[in-house]
C-alpha positions as CSV (number, residue, x, y, z in Angstrom):
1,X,103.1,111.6,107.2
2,X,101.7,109.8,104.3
3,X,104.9,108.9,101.7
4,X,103.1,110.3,99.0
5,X,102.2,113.9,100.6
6,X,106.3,113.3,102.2
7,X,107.9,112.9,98.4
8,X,105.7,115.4,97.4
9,X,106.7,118.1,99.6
10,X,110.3,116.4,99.2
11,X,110.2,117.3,95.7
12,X,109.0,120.8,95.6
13,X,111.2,122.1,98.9
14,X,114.4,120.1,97.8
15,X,114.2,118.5,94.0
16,X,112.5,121.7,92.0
17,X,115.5,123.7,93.6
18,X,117.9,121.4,92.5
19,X,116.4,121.5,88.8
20,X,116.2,125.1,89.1
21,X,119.4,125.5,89.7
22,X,121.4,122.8,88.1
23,X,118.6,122.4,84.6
24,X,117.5,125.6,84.0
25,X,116.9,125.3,80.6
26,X,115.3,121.5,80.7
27,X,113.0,122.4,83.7
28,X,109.9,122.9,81.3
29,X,110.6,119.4,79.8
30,X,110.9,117.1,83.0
31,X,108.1,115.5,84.6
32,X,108.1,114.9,88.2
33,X,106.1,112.5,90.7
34,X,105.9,109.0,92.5
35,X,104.1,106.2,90.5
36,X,104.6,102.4,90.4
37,X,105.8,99.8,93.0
38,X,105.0,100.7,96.4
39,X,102.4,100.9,99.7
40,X,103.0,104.8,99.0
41,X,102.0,105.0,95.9
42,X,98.2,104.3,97.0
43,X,98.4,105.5,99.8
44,X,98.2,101.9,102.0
45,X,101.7,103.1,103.6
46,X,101.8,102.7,107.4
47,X,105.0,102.8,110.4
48,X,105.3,99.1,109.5
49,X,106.1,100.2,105.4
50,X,108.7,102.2,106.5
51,X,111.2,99.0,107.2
52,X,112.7,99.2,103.4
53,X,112.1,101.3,99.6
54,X,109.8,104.0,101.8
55,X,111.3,107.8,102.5
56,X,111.8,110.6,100.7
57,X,112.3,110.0,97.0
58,X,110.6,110.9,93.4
59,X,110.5,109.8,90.2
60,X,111.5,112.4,87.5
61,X,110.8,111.7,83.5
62,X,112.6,112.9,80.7
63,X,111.3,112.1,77.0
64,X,113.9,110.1,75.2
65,X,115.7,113.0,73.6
66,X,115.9,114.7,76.7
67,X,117.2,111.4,78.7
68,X,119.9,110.4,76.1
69,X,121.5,114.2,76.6
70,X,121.1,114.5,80.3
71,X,119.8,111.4,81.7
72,X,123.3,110.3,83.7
73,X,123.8,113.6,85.0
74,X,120.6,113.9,86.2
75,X,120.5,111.0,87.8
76,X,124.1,112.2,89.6
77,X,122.7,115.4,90.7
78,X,119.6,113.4,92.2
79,X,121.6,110.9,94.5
80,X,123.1,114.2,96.0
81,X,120.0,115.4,97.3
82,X,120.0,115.4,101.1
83,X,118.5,111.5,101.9
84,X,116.9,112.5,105.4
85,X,113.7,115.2,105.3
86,X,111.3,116.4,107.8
87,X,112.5,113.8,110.4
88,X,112.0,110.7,107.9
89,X,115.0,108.9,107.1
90,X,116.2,108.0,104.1
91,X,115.4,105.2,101.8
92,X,116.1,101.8,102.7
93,X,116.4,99.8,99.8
94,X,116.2,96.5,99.3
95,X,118.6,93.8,96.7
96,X,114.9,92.6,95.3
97,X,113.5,95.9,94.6
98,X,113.8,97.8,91.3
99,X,114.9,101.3,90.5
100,X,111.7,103.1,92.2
101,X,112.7,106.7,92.5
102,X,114.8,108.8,90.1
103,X,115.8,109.7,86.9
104,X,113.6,107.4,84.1
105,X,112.8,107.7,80.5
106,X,109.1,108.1,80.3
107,X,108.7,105.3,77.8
108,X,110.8,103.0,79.2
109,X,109.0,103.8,82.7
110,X,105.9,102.7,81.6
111,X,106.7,99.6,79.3
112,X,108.1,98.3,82.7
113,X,104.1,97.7,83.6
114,X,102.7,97.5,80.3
115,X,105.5,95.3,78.6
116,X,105.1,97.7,75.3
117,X,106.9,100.8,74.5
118,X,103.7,102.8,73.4
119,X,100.0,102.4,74.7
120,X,98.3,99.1,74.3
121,X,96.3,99.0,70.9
122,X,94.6,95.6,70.3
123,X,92.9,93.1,72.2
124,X,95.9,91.2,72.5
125,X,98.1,93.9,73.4
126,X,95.5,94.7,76.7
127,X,95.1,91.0,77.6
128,X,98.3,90.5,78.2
129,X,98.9,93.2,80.6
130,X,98.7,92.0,84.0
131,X,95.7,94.3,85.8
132,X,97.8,94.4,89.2
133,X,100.4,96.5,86.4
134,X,97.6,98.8,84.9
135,X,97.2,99.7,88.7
136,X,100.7,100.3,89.3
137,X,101.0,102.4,86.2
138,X,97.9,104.4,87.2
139,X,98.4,104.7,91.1
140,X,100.1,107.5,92.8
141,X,100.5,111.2,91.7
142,X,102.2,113.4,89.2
143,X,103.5,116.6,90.9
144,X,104.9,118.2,87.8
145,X,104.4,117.8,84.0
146,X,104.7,120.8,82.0
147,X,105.1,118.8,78.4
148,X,102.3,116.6,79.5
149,X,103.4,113.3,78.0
150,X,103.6,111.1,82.0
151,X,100.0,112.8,82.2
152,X,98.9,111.6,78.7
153,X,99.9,108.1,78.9
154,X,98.4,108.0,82.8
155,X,94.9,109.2,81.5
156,X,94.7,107.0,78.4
157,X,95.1,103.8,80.6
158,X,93.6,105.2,83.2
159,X,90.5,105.6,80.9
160,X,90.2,101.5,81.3
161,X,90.0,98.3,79.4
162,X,88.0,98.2,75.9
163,X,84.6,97.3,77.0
164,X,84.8,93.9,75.2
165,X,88.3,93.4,77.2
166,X,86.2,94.2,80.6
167,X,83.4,91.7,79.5
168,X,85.7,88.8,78.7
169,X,87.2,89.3,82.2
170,X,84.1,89.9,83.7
171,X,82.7,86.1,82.2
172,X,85.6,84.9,83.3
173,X,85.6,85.8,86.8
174,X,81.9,84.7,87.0
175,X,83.2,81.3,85.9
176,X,86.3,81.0,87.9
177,X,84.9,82.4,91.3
178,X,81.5,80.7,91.3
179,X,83.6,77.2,90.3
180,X,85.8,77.6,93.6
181,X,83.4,79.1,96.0
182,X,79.9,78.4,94.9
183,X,80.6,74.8,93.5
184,X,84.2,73.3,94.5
185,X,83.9,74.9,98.7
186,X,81.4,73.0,99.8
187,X,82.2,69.6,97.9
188,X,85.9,69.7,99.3
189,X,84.8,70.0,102.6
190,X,82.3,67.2,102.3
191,X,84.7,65.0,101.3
192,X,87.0,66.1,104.5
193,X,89.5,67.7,101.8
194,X,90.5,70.6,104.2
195,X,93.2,71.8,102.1
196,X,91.0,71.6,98.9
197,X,88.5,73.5,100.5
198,X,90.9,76.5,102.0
199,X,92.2,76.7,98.3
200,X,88.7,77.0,96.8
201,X,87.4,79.7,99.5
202,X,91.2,81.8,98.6
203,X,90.3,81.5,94.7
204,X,86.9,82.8,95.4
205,X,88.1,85.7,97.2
206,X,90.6,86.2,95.0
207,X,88.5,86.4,91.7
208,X,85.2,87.4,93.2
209,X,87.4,91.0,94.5
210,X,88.7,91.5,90.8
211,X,85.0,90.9,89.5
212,X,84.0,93.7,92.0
213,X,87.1,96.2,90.0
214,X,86.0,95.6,87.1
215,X,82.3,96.3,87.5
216,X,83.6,99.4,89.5
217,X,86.2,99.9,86.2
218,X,88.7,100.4,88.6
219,X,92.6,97.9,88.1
220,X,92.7,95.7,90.8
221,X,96.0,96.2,93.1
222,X,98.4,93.7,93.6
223,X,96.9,90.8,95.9
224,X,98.1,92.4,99.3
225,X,96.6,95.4,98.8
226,X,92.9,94.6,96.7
227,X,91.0,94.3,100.2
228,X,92.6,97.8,100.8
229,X,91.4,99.2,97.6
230,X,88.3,97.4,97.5
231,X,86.9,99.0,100.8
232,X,86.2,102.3,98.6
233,X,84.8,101.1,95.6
234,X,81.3,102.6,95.4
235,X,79.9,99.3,93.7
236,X,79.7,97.2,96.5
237,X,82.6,97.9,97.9
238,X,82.0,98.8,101.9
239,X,78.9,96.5,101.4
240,X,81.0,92.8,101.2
241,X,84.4,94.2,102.7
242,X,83.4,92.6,106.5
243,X,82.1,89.5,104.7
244,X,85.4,88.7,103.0
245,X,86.9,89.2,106.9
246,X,84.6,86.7,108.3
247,X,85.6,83.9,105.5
248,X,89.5,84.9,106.0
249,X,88.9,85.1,109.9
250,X,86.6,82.0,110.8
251,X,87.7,78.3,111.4
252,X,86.0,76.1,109.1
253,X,85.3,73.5,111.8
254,X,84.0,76.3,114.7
255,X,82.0,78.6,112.4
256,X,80.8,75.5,110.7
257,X,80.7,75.1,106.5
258,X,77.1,76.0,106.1
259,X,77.6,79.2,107.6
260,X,80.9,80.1,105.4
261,X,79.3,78.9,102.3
262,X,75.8,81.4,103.3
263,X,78.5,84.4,103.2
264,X,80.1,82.8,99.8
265,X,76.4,82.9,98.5
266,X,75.6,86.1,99.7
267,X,78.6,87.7,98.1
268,X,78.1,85.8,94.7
269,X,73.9,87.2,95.0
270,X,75.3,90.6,95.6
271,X,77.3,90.5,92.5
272,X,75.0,89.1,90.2
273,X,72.5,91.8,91.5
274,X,74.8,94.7,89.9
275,X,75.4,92.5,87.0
276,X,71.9,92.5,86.0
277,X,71.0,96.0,87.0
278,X,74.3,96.8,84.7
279,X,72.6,95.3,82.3
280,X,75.1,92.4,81.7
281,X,72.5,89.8,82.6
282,X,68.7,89.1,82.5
283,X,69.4,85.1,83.7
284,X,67.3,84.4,86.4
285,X,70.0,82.1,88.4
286,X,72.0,82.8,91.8
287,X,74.9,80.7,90.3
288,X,77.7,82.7,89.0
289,X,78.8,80.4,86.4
290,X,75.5,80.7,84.5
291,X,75.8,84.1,84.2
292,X,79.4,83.9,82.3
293,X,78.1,82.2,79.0
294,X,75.6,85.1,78.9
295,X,78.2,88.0,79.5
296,X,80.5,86.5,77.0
297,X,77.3,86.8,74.6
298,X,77.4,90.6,74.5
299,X,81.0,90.8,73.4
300,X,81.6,92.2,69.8
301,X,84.8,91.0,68.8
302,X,84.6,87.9,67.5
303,X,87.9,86.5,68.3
304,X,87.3,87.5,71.9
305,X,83.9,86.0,71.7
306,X,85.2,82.6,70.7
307,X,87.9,82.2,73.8
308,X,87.0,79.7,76.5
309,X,84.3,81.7,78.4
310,X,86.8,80.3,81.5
311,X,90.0,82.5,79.8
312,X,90.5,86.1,80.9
């Protein structure tokens, strides 16, 4: 079983009880799900996830009123739930890990990944917000939400970046990933630079994948999981997914540089292809980096505008 669809179940044969019984009269107020940090919470979770912070185990959220009055209690009540379920034992937890199941304030939950207490505003506020956190905040399920607030805040970020935010990133990832695959790859390895070379073909993966989210407007997952998440994208998703394995899976020296860099090319072609039919480009150039200036071009804000076309 999946250890969403397990905390799920967890919560409404074993946690609505609880609330039932111990908080009748706050039941209508608390939010429950799992969201945040975690294989679970997008559903990547496999037998090997199940070594540490993987069982049964929710999240419930209390607005700040609510938490301040019954917050502790809550929380007491919740660590006497049963910690085995359906044959799955319980949570392992390791000294690393934060609080990721329990009793939260909503607020506070979400300024955890967002680093504000209240929903990002400006440009500034959304650039400074990690994406791999926008996807944390967004990922999972909400199993219960009566007042609606957890819901609320999910669906505003959900609704994605400001499109001049999205553009600026977009430029920037043209830059960066056609500097490091299309341009700095092949020159390393010329100059026998083997190390150089690996580090350019990782960047490119790297920033060409978050180029692909944000075309799809979709936060890109932290870095072990964005191959997982990419597979479904419908932009170009299952179309580069076994290209990326071949550059991850080939020896340089056996599958031979020009061969690696065609698959770099290939990938940067099929990107600027759904830039220009997005209408983000009408430059006639298979280089990335050309098309960056030109993205940046379209942006309205003017401080945005005026950033390093490379910043993002």
């Amino acid at each position: 079983m999946k250890g969403l669809d397990l905390s799920e179940k967890y919560f409404f044969e074993i946690g609505l009880k609880m609330l039932q019984d111990k908080f009748p009269d706050y039941l209508p107020r608390i939010a429950a799900g799992l969201v945040g940090e975690g294989s679970e919470c997008y559903g990547f979770d496999d037998e090997i996830s199940q070594d540490h912070d993987w069982g049964p185990g929710f999240c419930l959220w209390l607005a700040p009123e609510d938490y301040n009055i019954i917050g502790e209690h809550l929380q007491k009540e919740y660590d006497r739930l049963p910690k085995e379920f359906k044959g799955h034992h319980a949570r392992v937890t390791t000294p690393l890990s934060k609080q990721r199941v329990g009793v939260f304030e909503i607020y506070s939950f979400f300024e955890q990944f967002t680093g504000i207490d209240h929903l990002p505003q400006t440009f500034q506020e959304w650039q400074r917000i990690p994406e791999e956190y926008l996807a944390k905040a967004t990922n999972g399920k909400v199993f219960l939400d009566s007042l609606g607030i957890v819901s609320e805040i999910r669906d505003n970020l959900a609704a994605y970046y400001p499109e001049d935010i999205r553009l600026k990133k977009i430029a920037a990832r043209c830059m960066t990933a056609g500097q490091s695959g299309q341009y700095n790859f092949l020159r390393s390895l010329r100059r026998k630079e083997y190390i150089a070379a690996h580090h350019a073909l990782s960047l490119f993966i790297r920033d060409s994948i978050s180029l692909i989210f944000l075309l799809n407007r979709r936060y890109k997952p932290f870095y072990k999981w964005m191959h997982r998440g990419l597979i479904d994208l419908p932009i170009l998703g299952s179309a580069v997914y076994s290209i990326y394995e071949f550059l991850v899976m080939s020896d340089i020296k056996i599958a031979g540089p020009d061969e690696i860099y065609n698959k770099i090319e290939t990938i940067s072609k099929l990107i600027i292809k759904e830039v220009k039919k997005l209408g983000l480009s009408k430059l006639d150039s298979d280089f990335l980096c050309d098309h960056g200036p030109v993205i940046q071009s379209k942006i309205k804000d003017s401080y945005l505008r005026s950033l390093h076309v490379m910043a993002g």
